[in-house]
C-alpha positions as CSV (number, residue, x, y, z in Angstrom):
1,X,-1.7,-17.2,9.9
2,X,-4.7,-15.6,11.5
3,X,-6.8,-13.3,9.7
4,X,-6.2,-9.2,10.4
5,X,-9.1,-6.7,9.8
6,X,-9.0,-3.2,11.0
7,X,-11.4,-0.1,11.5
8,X,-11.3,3.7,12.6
9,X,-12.8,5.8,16.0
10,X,-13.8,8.7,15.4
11,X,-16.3,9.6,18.3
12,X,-13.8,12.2,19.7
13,X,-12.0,14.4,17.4
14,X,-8.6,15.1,19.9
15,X,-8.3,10.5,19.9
16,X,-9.0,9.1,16.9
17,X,-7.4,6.3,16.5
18,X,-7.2,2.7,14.2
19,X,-8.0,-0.8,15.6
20,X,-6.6,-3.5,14.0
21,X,-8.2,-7.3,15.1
22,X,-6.5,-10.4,15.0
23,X,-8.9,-13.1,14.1
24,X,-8.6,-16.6,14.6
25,X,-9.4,-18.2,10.7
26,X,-10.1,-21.5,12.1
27,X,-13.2,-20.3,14.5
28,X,-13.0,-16.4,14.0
29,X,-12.6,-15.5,17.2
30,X,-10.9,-12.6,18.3
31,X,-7.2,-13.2,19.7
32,X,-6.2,-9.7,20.5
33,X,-6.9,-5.7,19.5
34,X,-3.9,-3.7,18.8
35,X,-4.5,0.3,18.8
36,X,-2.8,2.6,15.8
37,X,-2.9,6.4,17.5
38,X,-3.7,8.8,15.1
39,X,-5.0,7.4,12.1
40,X,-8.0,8.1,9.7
41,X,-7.8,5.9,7.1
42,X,-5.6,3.1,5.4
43,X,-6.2,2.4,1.8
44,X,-4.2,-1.2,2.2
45,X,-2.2,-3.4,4.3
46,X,0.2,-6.8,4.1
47,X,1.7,-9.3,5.9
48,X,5.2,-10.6,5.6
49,X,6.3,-13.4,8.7
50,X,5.2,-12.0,11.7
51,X,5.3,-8.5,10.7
52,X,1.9,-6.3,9.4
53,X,2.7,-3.4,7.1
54,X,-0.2,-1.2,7.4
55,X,-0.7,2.1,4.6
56,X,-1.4,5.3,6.8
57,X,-3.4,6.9,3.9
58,X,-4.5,9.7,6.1
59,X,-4.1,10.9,10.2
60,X,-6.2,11.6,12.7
61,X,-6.8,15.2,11.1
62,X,-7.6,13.4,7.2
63,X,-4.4,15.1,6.0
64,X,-2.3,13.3,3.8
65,X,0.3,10.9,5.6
66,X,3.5,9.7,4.6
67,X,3.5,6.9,7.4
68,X,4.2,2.9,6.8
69,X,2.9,1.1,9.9
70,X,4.9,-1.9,11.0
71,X,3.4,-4.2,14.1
72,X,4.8,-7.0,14.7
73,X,2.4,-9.3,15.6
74,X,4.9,-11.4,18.0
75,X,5.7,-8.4,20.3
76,X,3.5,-6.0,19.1
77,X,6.2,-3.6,19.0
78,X,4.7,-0.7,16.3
79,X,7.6,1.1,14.0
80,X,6.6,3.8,11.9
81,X,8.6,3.5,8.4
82,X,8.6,7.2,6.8
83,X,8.3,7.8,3.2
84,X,9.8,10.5,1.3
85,X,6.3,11.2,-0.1
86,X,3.0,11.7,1.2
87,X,-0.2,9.8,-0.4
88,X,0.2,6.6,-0.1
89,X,-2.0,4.3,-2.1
90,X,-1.5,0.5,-2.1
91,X,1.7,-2.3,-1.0
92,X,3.0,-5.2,-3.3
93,X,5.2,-7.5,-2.0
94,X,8.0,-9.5,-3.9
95,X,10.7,-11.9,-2.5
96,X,12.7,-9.5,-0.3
97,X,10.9,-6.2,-1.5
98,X,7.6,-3.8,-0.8
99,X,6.7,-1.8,-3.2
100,X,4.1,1.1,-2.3
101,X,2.4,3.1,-4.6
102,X,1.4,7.1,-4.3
103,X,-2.2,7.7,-4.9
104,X,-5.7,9.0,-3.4
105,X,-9.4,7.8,-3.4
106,X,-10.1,11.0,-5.5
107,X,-7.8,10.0,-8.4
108,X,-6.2,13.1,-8.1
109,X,-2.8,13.7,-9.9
110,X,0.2,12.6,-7.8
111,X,4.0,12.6,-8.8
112,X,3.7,9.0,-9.4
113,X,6.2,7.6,-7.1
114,X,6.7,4.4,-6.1
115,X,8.7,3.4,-2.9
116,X,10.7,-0.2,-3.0
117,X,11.6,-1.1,0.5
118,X,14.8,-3.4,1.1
119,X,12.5,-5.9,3.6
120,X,16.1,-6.9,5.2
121,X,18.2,-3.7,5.5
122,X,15.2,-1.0,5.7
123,X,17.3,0.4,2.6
124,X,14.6,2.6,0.3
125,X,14.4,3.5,-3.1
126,X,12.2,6.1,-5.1
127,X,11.1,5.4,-8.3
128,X,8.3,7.5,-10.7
129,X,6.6,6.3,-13.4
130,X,5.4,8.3,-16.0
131,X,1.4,7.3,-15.6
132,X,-0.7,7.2,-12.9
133,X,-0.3,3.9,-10.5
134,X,-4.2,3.2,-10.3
135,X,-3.9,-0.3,-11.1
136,X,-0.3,-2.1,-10.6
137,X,0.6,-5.8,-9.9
138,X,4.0,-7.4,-10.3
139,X,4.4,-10.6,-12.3
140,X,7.7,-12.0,-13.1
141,X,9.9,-10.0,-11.8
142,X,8.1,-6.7,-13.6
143,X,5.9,-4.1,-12.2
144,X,2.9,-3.6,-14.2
145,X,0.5,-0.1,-13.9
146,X,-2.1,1.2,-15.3
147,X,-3.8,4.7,-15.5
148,X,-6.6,3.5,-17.3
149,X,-5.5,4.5,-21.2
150,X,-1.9,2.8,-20.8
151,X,-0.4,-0.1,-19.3
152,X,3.4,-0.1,-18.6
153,X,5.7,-2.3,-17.7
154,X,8.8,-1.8,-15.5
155,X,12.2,-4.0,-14.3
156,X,12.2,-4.6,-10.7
157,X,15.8,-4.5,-10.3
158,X,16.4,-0.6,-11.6
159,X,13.0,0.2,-12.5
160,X,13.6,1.3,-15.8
161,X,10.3,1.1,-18.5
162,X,10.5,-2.1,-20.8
163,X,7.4,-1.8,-22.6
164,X,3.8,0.2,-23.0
165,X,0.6,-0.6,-23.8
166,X,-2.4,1.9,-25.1
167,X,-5.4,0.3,-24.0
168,X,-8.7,0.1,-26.4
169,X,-12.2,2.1,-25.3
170,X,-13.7,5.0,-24.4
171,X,-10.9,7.6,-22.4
172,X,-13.1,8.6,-20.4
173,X,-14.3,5.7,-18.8
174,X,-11.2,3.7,-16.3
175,X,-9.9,0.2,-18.1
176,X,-8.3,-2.0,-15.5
177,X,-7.2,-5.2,-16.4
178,X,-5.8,-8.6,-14.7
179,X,-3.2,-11.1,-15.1
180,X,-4.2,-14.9,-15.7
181,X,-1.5,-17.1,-14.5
C-alpha cells in the first residue's frame, strides 16, 4: 500500500483545514491530496484495506474533538465515526477491532476511556481503565497500558483487568516500556 502523511492550514482562521497525501512508496511521488475540513490536529492514524482511520484530536477552533475520520482511499468517500468521548489520543488495531485511546499532548487527566470499534458492524463499546492510557499496545489478545508507575493488563474480549504491574524508578519521571516478540 502506498504511504499516507498528512499536515494542517492554518493561514485563515474561518478554513482551516487537514491534508492528507498519498505517496507512492516505490518512487514517492504524490498520487493524490484529499482535504479533511475543519481540523487542527490528529495525534494518530491507521490503515485497515482500503480504508484510513484518521484521530481528530482537535478542530479547526483547537477544541477537543470526539471525531474518527474514515476515507476510503478507493472512493474517497469521508465518514465521520462519533465517539461518545472527546480527547482522543491514539488507534490499535486487532483482527476485526480498533481500539482508541482518550488522551491529550498535555497529559492531563482524562476518564480513561477506551473505545473498541466492531470494524464489520460499526457496533462500539466503552471501556475505562483505571490508569492513564499513555502508553498501550495489544499483544495476544490483551491490551496492555501504562501511566508511567503501573502497567496493566486487560482481556480483549470484555475488557476486564487480568493483571498489574508497579513499575521500578523515580515517580516523577514517565517509565514506558516495549514488548519484544
Amino acid at each position: 500500500m502506498n504511504i499516507q502523511t498528512n499536515y494542517f492550514i492554518h493561514s485563515n482562521p474561518d478554513d482551516i483545514y487537514g491534508i492528507i497525501n498519498v505517496i507512492n512508496k516505490k518512487d514517492l511521488s504524490l498520487i493524490e491530496t484529499i482535504k479533511i475540513d475543519d481540523m487542527m490536529y490528529s495525534s494518530d492514524m491507521e490503515l485497515v484495506d482500503n480504508d484510513l482511520f484518521l484521530v481528530k484530536t482537535s478542530d479547526g477552533k483547537d477544541n477537543q474533538s470526539n471525531e474518527l475520520i474514515k476515507i476510503n482511499l478507493m472512493n474517497k468517500k469521508i465518514e465521520k465515526i462519533i465517539l461518545p468521548f472527546k480527547g482522543l489520543r491514539y488507534i490499535y488495531v486487532h483482527k476485526d477491532h480498533m481500539f482508541i485511546t482518550q488522551g491529550n499532548s498535555f497529559l492531563e487527566p482524562t476518564e480513561k476511556k477506551i473505545a473498541k470499534l466492531h470494524l464489520n458492524s460499526s457496533k462500539m463499546d466503552v471501556f475505562t481503565t483505571e490508569i492513564e492510557n499513555y502508553v498501550s499496545y495489544i499483544h495476544e489478545d490483551q491490551f496492555i497500558t501504562s501511566d508511567g508507575t503501573k502497567i496493566q493488563i486487560y482481556n480483549l474480549d470484555n475488557f476486564k483487568k487480568e493483571k498489574e504491574f508497579k513499575l521500578e524508578g523515580d515517580e516523577s519521571l514517565f517509565t514506558s516500556f516495549f514488548i519484544n516478540d
